[in-house]
gemmi code that builds the backbone of each chain (N, CA, C; Angstrom):
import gemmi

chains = {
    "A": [
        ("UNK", (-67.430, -165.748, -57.592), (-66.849, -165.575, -58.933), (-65.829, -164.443, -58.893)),
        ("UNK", (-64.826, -165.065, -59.126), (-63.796, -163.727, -59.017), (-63.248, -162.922, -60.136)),
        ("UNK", (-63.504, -163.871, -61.174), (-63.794, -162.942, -62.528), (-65.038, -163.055, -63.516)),
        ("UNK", (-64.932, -161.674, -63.675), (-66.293, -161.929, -65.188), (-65.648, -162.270, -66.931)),
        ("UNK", (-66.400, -163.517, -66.547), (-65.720, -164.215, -68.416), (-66.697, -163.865, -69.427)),
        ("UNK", (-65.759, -163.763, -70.925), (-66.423, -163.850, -71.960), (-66.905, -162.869, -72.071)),
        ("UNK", (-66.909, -161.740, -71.330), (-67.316, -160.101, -71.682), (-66.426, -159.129, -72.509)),
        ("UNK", (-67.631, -157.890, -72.283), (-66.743, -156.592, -73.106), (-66.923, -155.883, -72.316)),
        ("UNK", (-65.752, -154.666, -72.878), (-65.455, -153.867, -71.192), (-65.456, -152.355, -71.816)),
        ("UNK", (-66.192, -151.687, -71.471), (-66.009, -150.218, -72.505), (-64.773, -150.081, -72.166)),
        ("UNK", (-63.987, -149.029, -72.712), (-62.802, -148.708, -72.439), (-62.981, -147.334, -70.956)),
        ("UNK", (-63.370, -146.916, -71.841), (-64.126, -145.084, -71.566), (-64.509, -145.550, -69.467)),
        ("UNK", (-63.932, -144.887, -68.908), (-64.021, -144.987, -67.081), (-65.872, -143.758, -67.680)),
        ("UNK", (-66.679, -144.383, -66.463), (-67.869, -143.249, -66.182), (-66.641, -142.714, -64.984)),
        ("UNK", (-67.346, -141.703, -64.916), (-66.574, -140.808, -63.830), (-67.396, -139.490, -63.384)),
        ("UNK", (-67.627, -139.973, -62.115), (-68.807, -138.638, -61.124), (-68.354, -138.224, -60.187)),
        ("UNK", (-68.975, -137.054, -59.162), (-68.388, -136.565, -57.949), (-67.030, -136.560, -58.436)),
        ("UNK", (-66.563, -135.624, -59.987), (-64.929, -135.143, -59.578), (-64.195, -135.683, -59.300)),
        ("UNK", (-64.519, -137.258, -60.072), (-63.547, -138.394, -59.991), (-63.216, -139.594, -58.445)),
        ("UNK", (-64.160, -138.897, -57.315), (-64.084, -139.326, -56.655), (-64.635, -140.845, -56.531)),
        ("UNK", (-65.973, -140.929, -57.473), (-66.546, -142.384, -57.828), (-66.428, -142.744, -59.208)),
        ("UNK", (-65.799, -143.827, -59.585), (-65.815, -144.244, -60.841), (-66.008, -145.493, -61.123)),
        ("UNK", (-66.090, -146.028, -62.412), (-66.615, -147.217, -62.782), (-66.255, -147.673, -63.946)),
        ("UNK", (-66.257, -148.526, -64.499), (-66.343, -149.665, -65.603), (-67.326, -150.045, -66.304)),
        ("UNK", (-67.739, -150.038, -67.534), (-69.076, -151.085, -67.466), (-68.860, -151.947, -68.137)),
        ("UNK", (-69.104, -153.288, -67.887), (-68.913, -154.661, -68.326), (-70.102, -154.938, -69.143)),
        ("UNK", (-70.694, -155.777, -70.376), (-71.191, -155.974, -71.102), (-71.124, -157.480, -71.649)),
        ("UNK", (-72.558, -157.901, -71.259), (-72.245, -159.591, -71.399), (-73.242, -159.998, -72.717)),
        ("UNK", (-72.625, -161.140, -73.040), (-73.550, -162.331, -74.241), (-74.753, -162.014, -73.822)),
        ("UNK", (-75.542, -162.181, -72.495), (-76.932, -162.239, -72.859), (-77.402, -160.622, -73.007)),
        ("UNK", (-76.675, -159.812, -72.776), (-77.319, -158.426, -73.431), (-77.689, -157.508, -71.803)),
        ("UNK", (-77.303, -158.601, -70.876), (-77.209, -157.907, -69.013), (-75.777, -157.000, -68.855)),
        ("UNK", (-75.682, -155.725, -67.898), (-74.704, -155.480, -67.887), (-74.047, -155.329, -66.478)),
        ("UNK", (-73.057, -154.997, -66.021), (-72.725, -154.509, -64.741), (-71.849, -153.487, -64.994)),
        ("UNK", (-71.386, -152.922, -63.524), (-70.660, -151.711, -63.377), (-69.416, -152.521, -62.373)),
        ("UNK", (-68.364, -152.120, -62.458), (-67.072, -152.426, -61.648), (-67.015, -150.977, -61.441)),
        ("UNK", (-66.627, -150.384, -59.826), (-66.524, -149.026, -59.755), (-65.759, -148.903, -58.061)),
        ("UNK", (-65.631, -147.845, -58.060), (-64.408, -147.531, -56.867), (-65.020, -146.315, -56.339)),
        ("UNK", (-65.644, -146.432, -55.044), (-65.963, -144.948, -54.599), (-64.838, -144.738, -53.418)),
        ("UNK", (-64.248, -143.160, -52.938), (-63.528, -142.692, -52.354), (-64.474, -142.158, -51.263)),
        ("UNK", (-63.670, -142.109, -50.104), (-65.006, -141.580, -48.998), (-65.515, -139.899, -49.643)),
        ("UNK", (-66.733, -139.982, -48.793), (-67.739, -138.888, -49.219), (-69.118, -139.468, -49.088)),
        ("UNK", (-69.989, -138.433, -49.276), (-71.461, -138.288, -49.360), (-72.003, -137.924, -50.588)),
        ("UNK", (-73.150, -139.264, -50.613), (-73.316, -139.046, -52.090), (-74.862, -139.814, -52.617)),
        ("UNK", (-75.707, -138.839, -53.460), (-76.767, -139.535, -53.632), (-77.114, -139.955, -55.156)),
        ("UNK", (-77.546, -141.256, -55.275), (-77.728, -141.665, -56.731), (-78.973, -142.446, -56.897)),
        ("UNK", (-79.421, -142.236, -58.249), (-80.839, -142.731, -58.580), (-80.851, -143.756, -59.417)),
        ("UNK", (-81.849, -144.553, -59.273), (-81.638, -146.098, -60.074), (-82.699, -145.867, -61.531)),
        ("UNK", (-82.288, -146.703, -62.478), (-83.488, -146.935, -63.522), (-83.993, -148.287, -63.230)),
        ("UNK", (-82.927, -149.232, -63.587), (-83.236, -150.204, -63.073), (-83.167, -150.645, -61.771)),
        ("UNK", (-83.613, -151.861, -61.348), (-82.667, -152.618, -60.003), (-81.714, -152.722, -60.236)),
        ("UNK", (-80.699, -152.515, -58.972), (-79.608, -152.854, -58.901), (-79.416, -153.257, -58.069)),
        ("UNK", (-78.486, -154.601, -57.949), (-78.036, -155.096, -57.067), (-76.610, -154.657, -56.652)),
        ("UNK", (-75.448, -153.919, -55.595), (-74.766, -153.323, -54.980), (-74.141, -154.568, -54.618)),
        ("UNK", (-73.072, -155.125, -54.823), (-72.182, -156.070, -54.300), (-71.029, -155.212, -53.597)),
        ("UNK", (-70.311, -155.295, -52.730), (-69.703, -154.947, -52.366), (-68.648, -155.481, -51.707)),
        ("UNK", (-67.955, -155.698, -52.477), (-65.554, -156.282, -52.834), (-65.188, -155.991, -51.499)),
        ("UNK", (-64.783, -154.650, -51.305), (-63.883, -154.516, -49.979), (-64.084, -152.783, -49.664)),
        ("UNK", (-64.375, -152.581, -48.792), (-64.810, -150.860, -48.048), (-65.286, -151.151, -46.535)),
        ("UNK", (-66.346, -149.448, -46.391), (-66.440, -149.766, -45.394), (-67.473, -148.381, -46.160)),
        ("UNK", (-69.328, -148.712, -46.086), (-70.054, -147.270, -46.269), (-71.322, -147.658, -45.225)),
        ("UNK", (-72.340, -146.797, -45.191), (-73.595, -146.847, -44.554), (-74.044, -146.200, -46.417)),
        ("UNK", (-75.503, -147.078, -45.915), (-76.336, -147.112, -47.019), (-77.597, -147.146, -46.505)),
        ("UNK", (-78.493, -146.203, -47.482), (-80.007, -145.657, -46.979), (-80.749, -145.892, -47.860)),
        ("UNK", (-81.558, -146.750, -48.040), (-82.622, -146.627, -49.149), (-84.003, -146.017, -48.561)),
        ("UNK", (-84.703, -145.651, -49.644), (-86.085, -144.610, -49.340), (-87.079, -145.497, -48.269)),
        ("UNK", (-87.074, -144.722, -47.263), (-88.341, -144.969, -46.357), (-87.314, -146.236, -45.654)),
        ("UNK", (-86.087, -146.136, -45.354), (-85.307, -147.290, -44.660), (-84.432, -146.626, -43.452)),
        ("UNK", (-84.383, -147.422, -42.737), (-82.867, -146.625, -41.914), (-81.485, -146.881, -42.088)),
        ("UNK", (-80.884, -146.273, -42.152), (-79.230, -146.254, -42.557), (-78.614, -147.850, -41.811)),
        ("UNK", (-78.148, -148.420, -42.984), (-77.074, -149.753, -42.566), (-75.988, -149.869, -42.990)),
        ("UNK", (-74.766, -150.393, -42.223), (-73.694, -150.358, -42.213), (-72.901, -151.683, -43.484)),
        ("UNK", (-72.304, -151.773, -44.058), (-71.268, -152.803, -44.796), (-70.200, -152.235, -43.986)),
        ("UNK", (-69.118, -153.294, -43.952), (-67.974, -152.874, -43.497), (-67.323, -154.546, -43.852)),
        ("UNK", (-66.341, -154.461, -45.439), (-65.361, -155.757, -45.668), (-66.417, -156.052, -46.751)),
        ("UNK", (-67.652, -156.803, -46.704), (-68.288, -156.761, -47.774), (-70.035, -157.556, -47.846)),
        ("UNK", (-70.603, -157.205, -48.657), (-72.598, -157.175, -48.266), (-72.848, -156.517, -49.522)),
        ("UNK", (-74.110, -157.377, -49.729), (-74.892, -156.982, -51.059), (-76.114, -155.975, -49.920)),
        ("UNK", (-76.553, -155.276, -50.966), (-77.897, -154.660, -50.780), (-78.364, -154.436, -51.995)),
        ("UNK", (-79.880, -154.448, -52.197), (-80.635, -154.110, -53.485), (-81.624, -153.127, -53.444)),
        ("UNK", (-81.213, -152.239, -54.447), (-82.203, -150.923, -54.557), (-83.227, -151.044, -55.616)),
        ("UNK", (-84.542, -150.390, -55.225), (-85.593, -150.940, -56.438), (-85.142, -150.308, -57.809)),
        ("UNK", (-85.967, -150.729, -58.538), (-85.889, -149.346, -59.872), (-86.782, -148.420, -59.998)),
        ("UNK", (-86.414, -147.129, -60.526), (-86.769, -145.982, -60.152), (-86.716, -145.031, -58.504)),
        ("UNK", (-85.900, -145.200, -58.305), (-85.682, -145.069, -56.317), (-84.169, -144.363, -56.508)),
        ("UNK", (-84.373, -143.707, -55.327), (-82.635, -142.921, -54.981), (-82.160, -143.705, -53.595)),
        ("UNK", (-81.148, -142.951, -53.352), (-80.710, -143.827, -52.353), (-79.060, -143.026, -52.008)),
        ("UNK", (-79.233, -143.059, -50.329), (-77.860, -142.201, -50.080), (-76.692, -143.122, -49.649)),
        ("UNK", (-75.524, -142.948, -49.888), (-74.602, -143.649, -49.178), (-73.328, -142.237, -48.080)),
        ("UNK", (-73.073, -143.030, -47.501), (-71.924, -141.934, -46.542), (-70.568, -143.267, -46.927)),
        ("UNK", (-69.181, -142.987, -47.343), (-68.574, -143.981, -47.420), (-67.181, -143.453, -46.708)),
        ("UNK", (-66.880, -144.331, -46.124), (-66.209, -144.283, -45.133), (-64.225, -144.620, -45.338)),
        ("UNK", (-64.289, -145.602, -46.187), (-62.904, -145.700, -47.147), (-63.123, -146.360, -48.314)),
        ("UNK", (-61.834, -146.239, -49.123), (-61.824, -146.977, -50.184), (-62.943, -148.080, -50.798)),
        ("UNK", (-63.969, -148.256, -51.351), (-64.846, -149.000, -51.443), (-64.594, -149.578, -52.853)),
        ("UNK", (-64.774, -150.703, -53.232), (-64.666, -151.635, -54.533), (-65.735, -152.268, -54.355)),
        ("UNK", (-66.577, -152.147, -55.835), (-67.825, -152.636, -55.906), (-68.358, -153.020, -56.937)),
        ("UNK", (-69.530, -154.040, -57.436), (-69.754, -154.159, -58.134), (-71.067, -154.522, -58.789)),
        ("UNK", (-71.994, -153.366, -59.346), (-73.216, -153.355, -59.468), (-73.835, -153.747, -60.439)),
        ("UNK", (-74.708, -154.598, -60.289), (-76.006, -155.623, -61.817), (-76.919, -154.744, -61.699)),
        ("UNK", (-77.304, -154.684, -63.097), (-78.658, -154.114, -63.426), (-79.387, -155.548, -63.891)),
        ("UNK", (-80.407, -155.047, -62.793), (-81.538, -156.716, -63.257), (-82.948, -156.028, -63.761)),
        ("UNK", (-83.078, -156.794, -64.710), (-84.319, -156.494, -65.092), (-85.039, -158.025, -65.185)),
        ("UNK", (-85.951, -157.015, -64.391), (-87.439, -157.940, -63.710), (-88.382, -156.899, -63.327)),
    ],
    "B": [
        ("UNK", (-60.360, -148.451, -80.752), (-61.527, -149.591, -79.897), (-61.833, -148.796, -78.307)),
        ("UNK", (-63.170, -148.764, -78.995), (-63.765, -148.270, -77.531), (-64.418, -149.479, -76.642)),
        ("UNK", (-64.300, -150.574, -77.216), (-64.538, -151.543, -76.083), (-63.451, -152.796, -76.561)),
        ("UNK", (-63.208, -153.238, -74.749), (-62.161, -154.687, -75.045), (-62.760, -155.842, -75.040)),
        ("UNK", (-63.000, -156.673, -76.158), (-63.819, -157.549, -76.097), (-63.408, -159.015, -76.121)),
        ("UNK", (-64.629, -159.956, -75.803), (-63.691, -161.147, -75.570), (-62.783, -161.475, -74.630)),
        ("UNK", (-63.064, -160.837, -73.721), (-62.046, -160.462, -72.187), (-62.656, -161.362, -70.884)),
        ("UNK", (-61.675, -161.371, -69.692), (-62.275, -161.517, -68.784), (-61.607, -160.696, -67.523)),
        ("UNK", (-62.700, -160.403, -66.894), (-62.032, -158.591, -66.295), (-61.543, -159.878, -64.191)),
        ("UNK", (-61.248, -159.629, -63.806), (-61.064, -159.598, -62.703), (-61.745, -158.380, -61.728)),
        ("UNK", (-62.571, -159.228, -60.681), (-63.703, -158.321, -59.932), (-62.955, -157.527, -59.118)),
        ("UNK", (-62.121, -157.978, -58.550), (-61.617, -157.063, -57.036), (-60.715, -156.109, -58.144)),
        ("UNK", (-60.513, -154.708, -57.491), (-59.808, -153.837, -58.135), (-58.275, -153.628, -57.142)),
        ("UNK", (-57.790, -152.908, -58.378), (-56.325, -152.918, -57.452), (-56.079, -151.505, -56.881)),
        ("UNK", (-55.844, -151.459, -55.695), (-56.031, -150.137, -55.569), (-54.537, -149.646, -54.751)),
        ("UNK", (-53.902, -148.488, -55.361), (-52.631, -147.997, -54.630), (-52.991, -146.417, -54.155)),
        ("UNK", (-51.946, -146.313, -52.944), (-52.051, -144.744, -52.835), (-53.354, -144.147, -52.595)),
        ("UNK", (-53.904, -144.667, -51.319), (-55.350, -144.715, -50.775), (-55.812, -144.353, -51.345)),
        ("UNK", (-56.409, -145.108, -52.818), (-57.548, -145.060, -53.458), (-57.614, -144.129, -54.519)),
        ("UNK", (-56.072, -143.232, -54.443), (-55.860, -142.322, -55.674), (-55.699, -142.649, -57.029)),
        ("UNK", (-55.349, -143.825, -56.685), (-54.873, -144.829, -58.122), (-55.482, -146.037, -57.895)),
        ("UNK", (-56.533, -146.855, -59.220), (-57.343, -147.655, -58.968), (-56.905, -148.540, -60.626)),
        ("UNK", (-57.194, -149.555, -60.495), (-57.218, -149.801, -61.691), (-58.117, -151.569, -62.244)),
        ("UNK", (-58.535, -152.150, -62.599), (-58.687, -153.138, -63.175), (-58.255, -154.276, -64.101)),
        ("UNK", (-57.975, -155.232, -64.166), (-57.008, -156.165, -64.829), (-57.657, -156.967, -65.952)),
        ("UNK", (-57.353, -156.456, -66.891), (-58.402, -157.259, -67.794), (-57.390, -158.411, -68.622)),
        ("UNK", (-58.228, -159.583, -68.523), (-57.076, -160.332, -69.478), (-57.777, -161.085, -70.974)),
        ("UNK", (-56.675, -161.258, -71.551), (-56.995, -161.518, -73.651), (-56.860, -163.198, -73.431)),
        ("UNK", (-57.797, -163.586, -74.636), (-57.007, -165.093, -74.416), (-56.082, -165.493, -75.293)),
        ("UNK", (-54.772, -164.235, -75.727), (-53.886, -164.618, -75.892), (-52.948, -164.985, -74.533)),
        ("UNK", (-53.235, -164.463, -73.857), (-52.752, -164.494, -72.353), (-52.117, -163.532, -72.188)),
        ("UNK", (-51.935, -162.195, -72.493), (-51.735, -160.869, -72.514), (-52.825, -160.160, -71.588)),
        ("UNK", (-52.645, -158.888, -71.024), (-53.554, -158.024, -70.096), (-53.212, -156.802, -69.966)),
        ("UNK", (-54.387, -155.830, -70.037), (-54.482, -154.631, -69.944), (-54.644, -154.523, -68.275)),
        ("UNK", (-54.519, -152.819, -67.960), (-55.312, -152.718, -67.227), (-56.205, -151.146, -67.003)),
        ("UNK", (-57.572, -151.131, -66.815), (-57.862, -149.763, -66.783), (-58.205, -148.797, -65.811)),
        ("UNK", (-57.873, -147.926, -65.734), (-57.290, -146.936, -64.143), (-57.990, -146.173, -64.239)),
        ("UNK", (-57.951, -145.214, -63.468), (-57.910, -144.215, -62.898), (-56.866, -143.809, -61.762)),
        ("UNK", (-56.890, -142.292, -62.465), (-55.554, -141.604, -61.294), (-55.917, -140.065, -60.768)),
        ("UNK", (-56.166, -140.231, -59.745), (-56.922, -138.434, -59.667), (-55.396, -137.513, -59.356)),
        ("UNK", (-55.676, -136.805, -59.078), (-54.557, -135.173, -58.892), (-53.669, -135.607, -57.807)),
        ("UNK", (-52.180, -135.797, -57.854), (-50.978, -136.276, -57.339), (-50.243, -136.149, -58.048)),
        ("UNK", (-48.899, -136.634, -56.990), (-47.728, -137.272, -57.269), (-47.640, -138.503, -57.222)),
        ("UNK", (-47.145, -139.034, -58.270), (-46.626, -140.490, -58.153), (-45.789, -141.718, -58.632)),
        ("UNK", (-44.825, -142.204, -58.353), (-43.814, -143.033, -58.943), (-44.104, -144.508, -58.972)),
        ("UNK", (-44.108, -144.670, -59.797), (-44.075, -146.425, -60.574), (-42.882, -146.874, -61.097)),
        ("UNK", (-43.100, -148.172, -60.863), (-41.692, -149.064, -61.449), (-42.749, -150.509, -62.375)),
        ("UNK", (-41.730, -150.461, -63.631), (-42.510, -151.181, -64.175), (-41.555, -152.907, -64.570)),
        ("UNK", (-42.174, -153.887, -64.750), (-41.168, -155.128, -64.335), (-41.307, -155.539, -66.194)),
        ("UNK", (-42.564, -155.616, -66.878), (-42.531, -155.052, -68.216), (-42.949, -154.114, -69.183)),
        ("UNK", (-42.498, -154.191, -70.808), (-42.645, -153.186, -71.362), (-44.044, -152.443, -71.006)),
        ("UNK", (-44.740, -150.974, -70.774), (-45.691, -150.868, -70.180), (-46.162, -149.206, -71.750)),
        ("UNK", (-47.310, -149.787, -72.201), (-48.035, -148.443, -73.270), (-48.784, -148.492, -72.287)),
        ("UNK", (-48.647, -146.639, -71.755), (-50.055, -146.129, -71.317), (-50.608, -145.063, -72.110)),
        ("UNK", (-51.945, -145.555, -72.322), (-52.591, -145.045, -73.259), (-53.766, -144.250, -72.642)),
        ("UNK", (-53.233, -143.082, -72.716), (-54.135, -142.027, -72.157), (-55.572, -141.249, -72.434)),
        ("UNK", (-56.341, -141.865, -71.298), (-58.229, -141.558, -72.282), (-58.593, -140.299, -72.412)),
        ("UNK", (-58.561, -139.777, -71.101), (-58.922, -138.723, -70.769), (-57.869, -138.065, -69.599)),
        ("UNK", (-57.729, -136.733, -69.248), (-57.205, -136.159, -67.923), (-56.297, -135.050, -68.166)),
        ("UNK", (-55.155, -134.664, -67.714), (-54.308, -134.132, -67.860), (-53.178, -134.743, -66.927)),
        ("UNK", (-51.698, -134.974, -67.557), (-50.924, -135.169, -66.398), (-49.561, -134.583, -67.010)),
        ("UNK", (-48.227, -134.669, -66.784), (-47.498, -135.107, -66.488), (-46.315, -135.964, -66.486)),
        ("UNK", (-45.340, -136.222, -67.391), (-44.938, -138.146, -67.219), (-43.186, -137.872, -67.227)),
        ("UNK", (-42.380, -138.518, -66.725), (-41.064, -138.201, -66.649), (-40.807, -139.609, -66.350)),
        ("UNK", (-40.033, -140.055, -67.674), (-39.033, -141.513, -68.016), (-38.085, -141.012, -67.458)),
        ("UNK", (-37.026, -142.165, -67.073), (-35.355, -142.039, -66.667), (-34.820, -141.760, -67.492)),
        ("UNK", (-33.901, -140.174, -67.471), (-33.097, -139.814, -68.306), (-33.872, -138.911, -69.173)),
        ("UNK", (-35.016, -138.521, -68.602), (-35.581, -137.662, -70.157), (-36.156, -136.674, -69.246)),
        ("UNK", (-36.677, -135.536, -69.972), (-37.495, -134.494, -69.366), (-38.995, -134.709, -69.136)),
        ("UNK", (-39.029, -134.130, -68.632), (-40.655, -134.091, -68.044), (-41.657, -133.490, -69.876)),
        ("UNK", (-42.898, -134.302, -69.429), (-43.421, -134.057, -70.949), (-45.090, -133.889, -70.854)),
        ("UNK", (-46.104, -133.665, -71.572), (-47.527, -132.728, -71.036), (-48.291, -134.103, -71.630)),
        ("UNK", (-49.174, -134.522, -71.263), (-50.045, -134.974, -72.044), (-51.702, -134.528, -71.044)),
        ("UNK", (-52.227, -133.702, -72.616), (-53.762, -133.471, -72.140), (-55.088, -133.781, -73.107)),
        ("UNK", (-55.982, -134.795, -72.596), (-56.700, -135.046, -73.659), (-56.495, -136.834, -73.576)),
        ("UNK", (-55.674, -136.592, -74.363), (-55.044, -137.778, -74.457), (-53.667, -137.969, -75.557)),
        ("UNK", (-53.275, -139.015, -75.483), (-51.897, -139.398, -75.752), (-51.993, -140.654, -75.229)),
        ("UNK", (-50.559, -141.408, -75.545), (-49.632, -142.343, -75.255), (-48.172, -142.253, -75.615)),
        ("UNK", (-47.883, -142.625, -74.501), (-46.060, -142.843, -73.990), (-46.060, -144.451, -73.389)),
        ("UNK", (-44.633, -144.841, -73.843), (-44.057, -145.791, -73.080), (-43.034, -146.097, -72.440)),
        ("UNK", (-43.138, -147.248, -71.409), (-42.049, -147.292, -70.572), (-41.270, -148.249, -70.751)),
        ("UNK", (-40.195, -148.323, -70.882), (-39.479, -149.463, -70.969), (-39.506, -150.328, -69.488)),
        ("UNK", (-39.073, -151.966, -69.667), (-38.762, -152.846, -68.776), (-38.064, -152.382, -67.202)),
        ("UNK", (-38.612, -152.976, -66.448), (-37.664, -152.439, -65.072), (-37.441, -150.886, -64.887)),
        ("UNK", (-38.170, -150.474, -64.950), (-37.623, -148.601, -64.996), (-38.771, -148.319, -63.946)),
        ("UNK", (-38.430, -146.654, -63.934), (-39.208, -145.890, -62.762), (-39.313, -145.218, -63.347)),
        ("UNK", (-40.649, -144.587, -63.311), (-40.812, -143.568, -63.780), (-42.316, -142.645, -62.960)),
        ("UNK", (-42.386, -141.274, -63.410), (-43.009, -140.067, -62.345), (-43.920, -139.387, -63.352)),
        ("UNK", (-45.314, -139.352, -62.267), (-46.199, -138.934, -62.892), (-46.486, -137.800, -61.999)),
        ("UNK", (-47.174, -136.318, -62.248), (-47.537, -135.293, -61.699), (-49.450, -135.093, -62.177)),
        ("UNK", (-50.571, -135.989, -61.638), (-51.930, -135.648, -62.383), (-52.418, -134.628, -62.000)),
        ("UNK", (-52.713, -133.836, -63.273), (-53.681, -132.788, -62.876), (-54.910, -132.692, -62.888)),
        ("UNK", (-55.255, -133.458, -63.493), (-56.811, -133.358, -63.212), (-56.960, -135.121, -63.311)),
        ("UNK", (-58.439, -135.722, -63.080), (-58.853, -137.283, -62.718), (-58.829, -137.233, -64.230)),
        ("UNK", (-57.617, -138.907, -64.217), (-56.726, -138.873, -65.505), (-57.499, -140.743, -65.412)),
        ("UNK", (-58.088, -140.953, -66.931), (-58.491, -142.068, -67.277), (-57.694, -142.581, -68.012)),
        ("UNK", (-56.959, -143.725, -67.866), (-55.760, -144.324, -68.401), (-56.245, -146.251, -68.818)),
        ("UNK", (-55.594, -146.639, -70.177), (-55.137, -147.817, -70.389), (-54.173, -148.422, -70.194)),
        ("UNK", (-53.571, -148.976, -69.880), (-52.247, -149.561, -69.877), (-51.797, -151.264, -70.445)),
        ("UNK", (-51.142, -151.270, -71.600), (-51.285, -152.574, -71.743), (-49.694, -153.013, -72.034)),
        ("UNK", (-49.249, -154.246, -71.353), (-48.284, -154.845, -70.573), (-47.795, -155.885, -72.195)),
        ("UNK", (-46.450, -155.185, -72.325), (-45.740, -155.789, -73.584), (-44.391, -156.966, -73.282)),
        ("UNK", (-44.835, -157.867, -73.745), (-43.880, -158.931, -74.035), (-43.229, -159.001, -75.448)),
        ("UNK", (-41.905, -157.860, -74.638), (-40.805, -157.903, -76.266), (-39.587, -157.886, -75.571)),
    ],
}
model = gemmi.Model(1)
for chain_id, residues in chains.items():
    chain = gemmi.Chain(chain_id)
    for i, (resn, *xyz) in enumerate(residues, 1):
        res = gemmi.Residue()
        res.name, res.seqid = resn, gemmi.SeqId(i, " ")
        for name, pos in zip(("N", "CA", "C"), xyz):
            atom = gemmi.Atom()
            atom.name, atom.element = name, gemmi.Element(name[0])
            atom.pos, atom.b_iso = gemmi.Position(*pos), 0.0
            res.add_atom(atom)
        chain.add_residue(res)
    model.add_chain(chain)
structure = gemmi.Structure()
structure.add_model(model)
structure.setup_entities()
């Protein structure tokens, strides 16, 4: 799917790490949302509420989830983090991505 | 309007100027399109092919049209560019921007 239809798009960018990672959040009919976001290389750790599922457009990071060993994306790979869990990434270039919050 | 609604965003982001400038393409179903950025701390020149309102969310920058002086916008604002022109931005701080693309 190369675009998301029939949504709303906050206007307002989230913006963390000093602008280095930022995002979008998209807002759909059934009341699910996602994030469209752009991380710049760096090291960086973030915590989930929900699951999220991590799609990943076009980069190149290593990604660590708790009690896992570090794996590589490079061009593009989903990974899914539980909810309530942190999780480190090291990113390596330009990364475009795009993250679901699932609730289950 | 803090959200664009009724839209459909395009997933892959556009990204110029390794990753300094990012932005998203959202389109209306009038068949009109925004798009929403981010621009962290640089220099940088654009050429625009139409009329172009950028509508400034958050940041501090910068903006110099052809033929005019250099001018501040912090907080926010909007300026526009006319058709086919170049024009120079100086960001000072990670500048959250709208931009929406005029057919006149």
């Amino acid at each position: 799917m190369t675009q998301l239809q029939n949504v709303s798009i906050i206007k307002k960018a989230n913006i963390y790490f000093d602008g280095k990672v930022t995002s979008r959040t998209v807002l759909f009919p059934d009341g699910t949302k996602k994030t469209l976001g752009i991380m710049l290389p760096g090291e960086y750790e973030f915590s989930t509420d929900l699951k999220e599922e991590m799609d990943i457009l076009a980069g190149k990071l290593d990604y660590k989830l708790t009690g896992q060993d570090w794996k590589t994306i490079e061009g593009s790979g989903v990974f899914y983090v539980p909810a309530n869990e942190t999780f480190q990434l090291k990113v390596h270039t330009t990364t475009d991505y795009c993250c679901s919050y699932l609730n289950e």
